[in-house]
C-alpha positions, 0 to 999 in steps of 0.5 A, a space after each residue: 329415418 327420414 329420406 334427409 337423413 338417409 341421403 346425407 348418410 349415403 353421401 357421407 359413406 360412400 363419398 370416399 369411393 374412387 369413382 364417385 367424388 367427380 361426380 358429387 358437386 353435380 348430384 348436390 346440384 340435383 338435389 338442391 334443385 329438387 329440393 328448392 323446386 319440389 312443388 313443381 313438375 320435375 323431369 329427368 331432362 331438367 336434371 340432366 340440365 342441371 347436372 351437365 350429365 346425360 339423363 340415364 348418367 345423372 339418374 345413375 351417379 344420383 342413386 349411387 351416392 345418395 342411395 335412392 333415384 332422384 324420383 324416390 328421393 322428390 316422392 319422398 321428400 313430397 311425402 315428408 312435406 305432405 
């Protein structure tokens, strides 16, 4: 299973959770960035940015509903694409 795939089943099953739907139009955000920009360099500011959470809030929200780091997630998706 590729890291596409665990993500879109991360974010199906744990999507229904109380806390979590808030904050799923801001995570996709993040990962839509990061896979649009995998090439370059990212950092944690910039997907805070994105977010319009906090860095530590974003790297938090982003692991719980899609099941990895946003860092695991761009190291994976850059072995994948390798």
């Amino acid at each position: 299973m590729n890291c596409f795939n665990a993500a879109k089943e991360n974010s199906s099953s744990q999507a229904g959770r109380t806390a979590r739907p808030v904050y799923i139009d801001n995570v996709l955000r993040v990962k839509e960035y990061i896979d649009s920009n995998f090439t370059r360099d990212i950092n944690t500011t910039d997907l805070s940015k994105i977010s319009n959470l906090s860095p530590s809030f974003t790297r938090l929200q982003f692991t719980n509903i899609l099941g990895v780091s946003p860092h695991e997630y761009l190291v994976n998706l850059r072995l994948e694409t390798a």
